[in-house]
C-alpha positions in Angstrom: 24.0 35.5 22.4 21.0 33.1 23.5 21.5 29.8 22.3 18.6 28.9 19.5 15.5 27.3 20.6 15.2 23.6 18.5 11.7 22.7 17.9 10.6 19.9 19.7 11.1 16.2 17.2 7.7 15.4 16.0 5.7 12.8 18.3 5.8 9.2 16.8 3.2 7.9 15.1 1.5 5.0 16.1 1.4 2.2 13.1 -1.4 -1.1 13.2 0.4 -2.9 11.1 1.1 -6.6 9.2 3.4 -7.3 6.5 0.4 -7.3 3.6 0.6 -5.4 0.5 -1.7 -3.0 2.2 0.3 -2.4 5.3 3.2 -1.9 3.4 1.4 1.0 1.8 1.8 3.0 5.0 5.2 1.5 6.1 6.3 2.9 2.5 4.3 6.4 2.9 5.9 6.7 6.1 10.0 6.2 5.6 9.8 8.0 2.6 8.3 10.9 4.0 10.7 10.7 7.1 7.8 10.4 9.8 8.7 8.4 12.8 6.2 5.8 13.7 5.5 3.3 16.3 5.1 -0.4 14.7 2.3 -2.1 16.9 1.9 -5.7 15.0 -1.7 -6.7 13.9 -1.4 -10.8 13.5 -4.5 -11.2 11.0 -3.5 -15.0 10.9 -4.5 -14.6 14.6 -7.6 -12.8 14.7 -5.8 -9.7 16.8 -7.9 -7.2 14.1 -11.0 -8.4 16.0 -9.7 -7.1 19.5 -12.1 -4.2 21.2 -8.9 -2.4 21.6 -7.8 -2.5 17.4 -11.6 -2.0 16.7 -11.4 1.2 18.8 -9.3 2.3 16.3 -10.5 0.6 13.2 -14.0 -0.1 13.4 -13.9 -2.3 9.9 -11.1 -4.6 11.6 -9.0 -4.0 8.8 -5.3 -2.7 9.2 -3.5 -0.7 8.7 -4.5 1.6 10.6 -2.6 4.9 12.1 -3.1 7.0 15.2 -1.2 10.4 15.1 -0.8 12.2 18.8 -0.6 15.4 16.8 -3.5 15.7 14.8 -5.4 18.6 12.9 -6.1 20.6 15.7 -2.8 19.2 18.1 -5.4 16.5 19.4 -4.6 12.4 18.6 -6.8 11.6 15.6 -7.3 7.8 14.9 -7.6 6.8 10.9 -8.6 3.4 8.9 -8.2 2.8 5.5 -4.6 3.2 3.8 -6.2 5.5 0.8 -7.4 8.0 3.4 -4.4 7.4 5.6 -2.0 8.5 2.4 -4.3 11.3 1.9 -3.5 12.8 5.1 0.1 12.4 5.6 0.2 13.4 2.5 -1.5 16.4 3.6 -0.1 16.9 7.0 3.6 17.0 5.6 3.0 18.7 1.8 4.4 15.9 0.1 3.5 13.1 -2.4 0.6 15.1 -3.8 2.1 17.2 -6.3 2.3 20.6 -6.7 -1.7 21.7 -7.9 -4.8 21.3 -7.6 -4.8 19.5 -11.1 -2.2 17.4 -9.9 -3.5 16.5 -6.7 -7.0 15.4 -8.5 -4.4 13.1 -10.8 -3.4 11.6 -7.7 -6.9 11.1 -6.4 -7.5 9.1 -9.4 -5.4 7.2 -9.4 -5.3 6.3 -6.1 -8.8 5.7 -6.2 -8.1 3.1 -8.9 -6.0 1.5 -6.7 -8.5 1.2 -4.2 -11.3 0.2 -6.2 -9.8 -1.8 -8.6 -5.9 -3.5 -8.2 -6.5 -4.2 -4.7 -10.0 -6.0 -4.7 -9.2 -7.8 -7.7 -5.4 -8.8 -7.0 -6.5 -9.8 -3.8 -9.5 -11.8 -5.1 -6.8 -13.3 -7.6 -4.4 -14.0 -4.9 -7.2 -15.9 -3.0 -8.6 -18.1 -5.6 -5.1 -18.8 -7.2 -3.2 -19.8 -4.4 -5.6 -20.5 -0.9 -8.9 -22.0 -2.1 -7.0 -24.5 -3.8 -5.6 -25.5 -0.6 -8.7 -25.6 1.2 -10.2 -27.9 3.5 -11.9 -29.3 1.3 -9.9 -27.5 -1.7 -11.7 -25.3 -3.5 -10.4 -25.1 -7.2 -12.4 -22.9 -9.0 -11.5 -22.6 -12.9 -14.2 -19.8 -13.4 -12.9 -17.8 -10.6 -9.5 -18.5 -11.0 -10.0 -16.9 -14.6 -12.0 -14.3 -14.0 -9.7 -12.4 -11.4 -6.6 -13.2 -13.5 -7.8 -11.2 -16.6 -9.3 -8.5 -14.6 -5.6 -7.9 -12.9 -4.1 -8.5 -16.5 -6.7 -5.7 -17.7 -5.5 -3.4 -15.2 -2.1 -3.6 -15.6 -2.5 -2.8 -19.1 -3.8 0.3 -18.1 -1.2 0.9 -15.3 1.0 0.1 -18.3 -0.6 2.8 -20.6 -0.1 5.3 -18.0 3.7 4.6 -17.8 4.0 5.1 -21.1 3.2 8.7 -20.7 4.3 9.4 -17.6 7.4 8.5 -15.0 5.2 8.0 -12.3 1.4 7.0 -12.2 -0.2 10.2 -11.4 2.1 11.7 -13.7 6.2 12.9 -13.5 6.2 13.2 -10.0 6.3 10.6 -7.2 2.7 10.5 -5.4 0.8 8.5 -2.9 -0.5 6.6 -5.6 2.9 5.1 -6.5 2.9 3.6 -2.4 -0.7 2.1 -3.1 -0.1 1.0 -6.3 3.2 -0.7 -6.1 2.9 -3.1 -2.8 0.1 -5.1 -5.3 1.6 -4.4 -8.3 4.8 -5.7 -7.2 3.5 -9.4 -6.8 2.4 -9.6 -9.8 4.0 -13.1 -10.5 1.4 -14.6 -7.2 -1.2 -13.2 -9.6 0.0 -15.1 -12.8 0.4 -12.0 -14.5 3.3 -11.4 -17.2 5.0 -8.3 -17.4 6.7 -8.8 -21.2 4.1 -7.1 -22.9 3.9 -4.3 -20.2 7.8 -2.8 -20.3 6.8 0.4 -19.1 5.2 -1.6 -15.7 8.0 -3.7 -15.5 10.5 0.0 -15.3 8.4 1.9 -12.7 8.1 -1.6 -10.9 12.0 -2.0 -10.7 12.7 1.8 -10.4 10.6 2.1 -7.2 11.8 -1.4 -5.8 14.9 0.5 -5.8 14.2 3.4 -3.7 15.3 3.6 -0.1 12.1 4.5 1.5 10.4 1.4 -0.5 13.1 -1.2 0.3 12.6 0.3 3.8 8.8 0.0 3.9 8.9 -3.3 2.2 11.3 -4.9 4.9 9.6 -4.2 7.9 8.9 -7.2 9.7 9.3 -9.1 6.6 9.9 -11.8 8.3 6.5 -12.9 9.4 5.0 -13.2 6.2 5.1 -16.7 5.1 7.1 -17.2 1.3 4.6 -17.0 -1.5 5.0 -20.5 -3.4 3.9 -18.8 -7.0 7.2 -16.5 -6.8 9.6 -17.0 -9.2 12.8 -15.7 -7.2 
């Protein structure tokens, strides 16, 4: 008998990547879908997301950014933007995006909300609460110190809502909107947030801190990003 023909392994995937909540967004999407990838290292703290070669890639110099060698049509195809770049894995592989079309606009959502809303303003909170004070000269701002801390307070309430309802946010499935969501979510003592009036954020947060893929995402080159002196543990 002729010995069975094995497909070829998938091609790697190239990764632009720094240990930021937003990079591990990708980092996450990609163990737990089981997609190899190529880490190339972005060093924002060195300006490499200004090189010709990055912007090539990722015009906004922002990372993450992906480039898969077997795109749509079996030609590379370069992506920016983590919310677009979960939306095609997500695509290209059939998972994380639930099983209909209702589910899949659930996802969109939510994922949306995550790029609209927890990231800007956790970030923003991130920024005033711990940098600008540190400034040269410091920049301690009560006004904006306040206003990003109850914005991120107001959307974990939400989030928290949601929870309630549901296993996972888009609903009782895992999504993409769990591997945006959770990177920001999960620093949520750096924001000054408190999770004991939010017990169904503080369950998904621990249940998906637990999962292989996350722990996996989470840790890659974890070592470079400095310790956060608002953390707790």
């Amino acid at each position: 008998m002729p010995s069975p023909v094995s497909s070829p392994a998938p091609a790697a995937i190239d990764l632009y990547y720094w240990p930021t909540p937003n990079g591990w967004k990708i980092s996450i999407a990609l163990a737990e879908m089981g997609l190899p990838h190529a880490v190339h290292l972005v060093n924002i703290g060195k300006g490499e997301q200004f090189r010709p070669e990055f912007l090539a890639i990722s015009p906004n110099n922002r990372m993450p950014a992906i480039v898969d060698p077997d795109g749509p049509d079996g030609a590379p195809i370069a992506i920016f933007e983590s919310g677009a770049i979960l939306q095609y894995l997500a695509r290209k592989t059939g998972q994380f995006y639930g099983a209909t079309e209702r589910d899949r606009i659930a996802v969109d959502q939510w994922l949306m909300w995550q790029m609209g809303g927890v990231g800007p303003m956790a970030g923003q909170a991130h920024h005033f609460l711990k940098f600008a004070p540190n400034a040269t000269p410091p920049q301690d701002i009560p006004y904006a110190k306040d206003r990003y801390r109850s914005e991120v307070a107001r959307l974990y309430t939400v989030l928290n809502g949601q929870l309630a309802r549901h296993a996972f946010v888009a609903g009782d499935f895992l999504s993409i909107a769990d591997f945006a969501i959770w990177p920001w979510a999960s620093l949520w003592e750096g924001q000054q947030q408190s999770l004991e009036d939010k017990p169904h954020l503080a369950r998904w947060l621990q249940e998906m801190a637990a999962r292989p893929g996350v722990v996996a995402g989470r840790a890659l080159h974890a070592d470079l990003r400095p310790a956060d002196p608002l953390r707790k543990t």
